[in-house]
N, C-alpha and C positions, 0 to 999 in steps of 0.2 A: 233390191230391194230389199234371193232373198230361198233358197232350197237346200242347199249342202250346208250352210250355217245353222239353219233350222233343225235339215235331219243330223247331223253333226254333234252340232250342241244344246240344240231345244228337242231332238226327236219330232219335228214336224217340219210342215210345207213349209215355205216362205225364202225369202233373202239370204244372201252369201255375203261373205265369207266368215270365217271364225276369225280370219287375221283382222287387225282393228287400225283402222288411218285411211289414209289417201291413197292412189294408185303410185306407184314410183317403181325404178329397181329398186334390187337389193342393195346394200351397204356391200353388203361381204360380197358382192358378184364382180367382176371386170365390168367397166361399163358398156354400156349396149352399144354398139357400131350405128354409124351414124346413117345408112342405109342397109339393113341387115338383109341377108340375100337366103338364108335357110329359116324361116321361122318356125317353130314347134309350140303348139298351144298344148297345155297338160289339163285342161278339163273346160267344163262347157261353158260356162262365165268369162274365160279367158278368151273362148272362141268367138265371142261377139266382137270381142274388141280388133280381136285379128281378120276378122273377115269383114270388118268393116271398114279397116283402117290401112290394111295390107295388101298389095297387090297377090292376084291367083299365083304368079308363078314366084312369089317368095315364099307361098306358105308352104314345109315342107309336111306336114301334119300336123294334124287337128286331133282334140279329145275324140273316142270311141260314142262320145255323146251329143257330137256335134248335129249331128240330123235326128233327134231326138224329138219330142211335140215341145218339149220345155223350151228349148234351143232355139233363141229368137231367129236368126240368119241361117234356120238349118237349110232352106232352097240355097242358101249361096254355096252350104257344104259341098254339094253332090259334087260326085268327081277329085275331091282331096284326100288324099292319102291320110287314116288315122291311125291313132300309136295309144297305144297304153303307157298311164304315165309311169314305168317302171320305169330307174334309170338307164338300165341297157337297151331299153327298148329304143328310148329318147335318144340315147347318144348314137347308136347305129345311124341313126338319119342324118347327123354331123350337120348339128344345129349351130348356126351363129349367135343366135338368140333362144331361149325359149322366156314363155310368158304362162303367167299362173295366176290362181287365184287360191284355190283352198290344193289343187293337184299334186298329188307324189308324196304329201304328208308334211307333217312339217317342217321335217329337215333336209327339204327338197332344193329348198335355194342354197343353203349351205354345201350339200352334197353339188352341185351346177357348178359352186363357184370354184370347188377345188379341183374339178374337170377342169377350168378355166371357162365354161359357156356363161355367158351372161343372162341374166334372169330378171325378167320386169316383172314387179310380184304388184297387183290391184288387190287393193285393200277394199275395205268396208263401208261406205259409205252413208250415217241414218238420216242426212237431209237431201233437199235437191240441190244446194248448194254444194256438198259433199261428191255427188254424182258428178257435179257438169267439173267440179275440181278435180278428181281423178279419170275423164275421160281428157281431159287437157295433158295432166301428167303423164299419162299411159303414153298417147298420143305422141307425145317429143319424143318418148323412149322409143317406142317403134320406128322415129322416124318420120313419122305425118302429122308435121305439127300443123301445119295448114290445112287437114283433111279433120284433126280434131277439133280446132277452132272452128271448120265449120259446123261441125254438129252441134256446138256449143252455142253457136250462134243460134240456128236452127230453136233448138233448145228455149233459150230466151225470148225467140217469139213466137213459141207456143203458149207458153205460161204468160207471157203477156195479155196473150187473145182470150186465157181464162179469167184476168183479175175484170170482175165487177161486183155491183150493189147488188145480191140475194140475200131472204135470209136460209139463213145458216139449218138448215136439215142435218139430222141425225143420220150417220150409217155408220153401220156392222162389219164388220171387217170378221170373215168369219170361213174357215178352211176346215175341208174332211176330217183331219185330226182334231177338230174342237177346240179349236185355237182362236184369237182372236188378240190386238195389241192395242199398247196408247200410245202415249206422246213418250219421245223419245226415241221413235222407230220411222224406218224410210216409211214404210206404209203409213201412219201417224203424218209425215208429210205432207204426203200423194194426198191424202182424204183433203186438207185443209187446203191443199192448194186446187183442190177441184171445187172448191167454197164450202166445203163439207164441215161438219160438228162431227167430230170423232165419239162413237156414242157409250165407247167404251174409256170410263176417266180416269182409268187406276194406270202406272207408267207400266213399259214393256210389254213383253209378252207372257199371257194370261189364257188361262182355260174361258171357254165361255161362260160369262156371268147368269148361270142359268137362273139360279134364285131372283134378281134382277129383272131377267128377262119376263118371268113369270107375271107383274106385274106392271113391267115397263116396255116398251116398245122403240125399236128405230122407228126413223122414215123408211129406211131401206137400208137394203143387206148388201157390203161387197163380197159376191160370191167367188173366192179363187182357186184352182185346182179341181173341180168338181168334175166326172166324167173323165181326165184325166189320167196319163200315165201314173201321176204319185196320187193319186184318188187313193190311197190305198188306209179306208177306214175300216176298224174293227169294232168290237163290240163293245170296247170302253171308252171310245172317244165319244166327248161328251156330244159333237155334232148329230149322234144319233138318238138323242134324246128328245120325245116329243116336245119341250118348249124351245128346244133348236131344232127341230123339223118344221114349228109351227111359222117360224121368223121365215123358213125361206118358199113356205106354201103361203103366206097369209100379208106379207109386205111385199113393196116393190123389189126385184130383185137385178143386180147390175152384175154379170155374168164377165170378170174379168179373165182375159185370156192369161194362161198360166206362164207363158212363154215372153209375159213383157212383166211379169211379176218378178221370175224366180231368179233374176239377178239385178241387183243394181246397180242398170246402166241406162242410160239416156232414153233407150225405150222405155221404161219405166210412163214417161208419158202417153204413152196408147191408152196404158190402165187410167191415168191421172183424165185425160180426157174422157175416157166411159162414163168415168164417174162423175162428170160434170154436166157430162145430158142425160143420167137420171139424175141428178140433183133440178131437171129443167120438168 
């Protein structure tokens, strides 16, 4: 959607990566083996795609972050060997493939390719078009291109089962850091595609429109990360200001779990779905 890009580049919750495009390898990497037999994920974004798409005994390690609350497929973690993404750490495990997302920095894939290991690098996705295209791309590279098509299928009729005639409700899209985005962002999608009115109109990401708030109102608040491992609010994020405490005491409130937000990948629709039965 949408957290290491946030805390990375915006210093807040939300959606991954900093790198910007589609999922694919790298240019500069060898390219990926056509059934890769040591897999190595370098951080937690990467990890969904590999535990969703990879058999248990190719993966040979996963991000330090894989069983984390964030970590959509962390029950699938348990039992796999994890690595830090440093490059000695990676290469000890004599990977055929590793795969990333924002992991080891950003001269991670370069530094891979000159080992010779091949590197599927998953880009950024800010639609759901973008998504189900780099779960497709990832997918070949790993190797399971018949295991991504099906998610992709999958995919297509969920959001099917969402388009009908409502009108159009206001919600908040609004994170412990006092954050909140418009149009132009994977979340900005997710809201419109759950029949939603994105209630914030200004593009990207934006502090909460507290001024705004004070005299206008959602129908309702997506609340993400709250309670949460990265809950982590201070005293100048604007979320703890009374007319952003009043939005999530005083309207309907849809309590997105943090763990189908903080990357954008296919689950992304768990959240797209919440938010279509409080829009009911």
């Amino acid at each position: 959607m949408i957290r290491r890009f946030l805390l990375a580049c915006l210093v807040l919750p939300g959606l991954t990566a900093c790198e910007a495009g589609s999922g694919a390898w790298s240019s500069a990497a060898p390219r990926p083996p056509a059934v890769p037999l040591r897999v190595v994920s370098l951080d937690y974004c990467a990890d969904q795609y590999v535990l969703a798409l990879v058999p248990r005994n190719r993966i040979a390690a996963l991000s330090p972050d894989a069983r984390k609350s964030f970590s959509y497929h962390r029950a699938r973690a348990a039992g796999i060997a994890q690595v830090p993404s440093r490059a000695e750490d990676v290469l000890v495990r004599r990977p055929d493939l590793v795969v990333r997302s924002y992991g080891g920095g950003p001269d991670a894939a370069r530094f891979f390719a000159r080992s010779g290991v091949p590197v599927v690098q998953i880009g950024y996705a800010n639609d759901l078009a973008g998504v189900r295209r780099t779960l497709i791309e990832v997918a070949d590279g790993l190797g399971a291109s018949a295991r991504g098509a099906a998610l992709a299928r999958a995919m297509d009729a969920r959001l099917a089962r969402l388009r009908g005639d409502r009108p159009a409700r206001q919600a908040l899209y609004m994170t412990p850091a006092g954050v909140t985005t418009g149009s132009g962002t994977l979340i900005h999608a997710m809201i419109t595609a759950a029949g939603l009115a994105n209630f914030m109109d200004a593009p990207g990401w934006r502090p909460l429109p507290l001024e705004r708030l004070a005299y206008q109102r959602p129908d309702l608040v997506a609340a993400a990360f709250f309670g949460t491992e990265t809950d982590h609010r201070d005293g100048w994020s604007a979320a703890r200001h009374p007319v952003a405490r009043a939005q999530l005491r005083e309207r309907p409130v849809v309590n997105l779990d943090g763990a189908s937000t903080a990357c954008g990948g296919w689950f992304v629709l768990d959240a797209v779905e919440a938010l279509a039965r409080g829009a009911e």
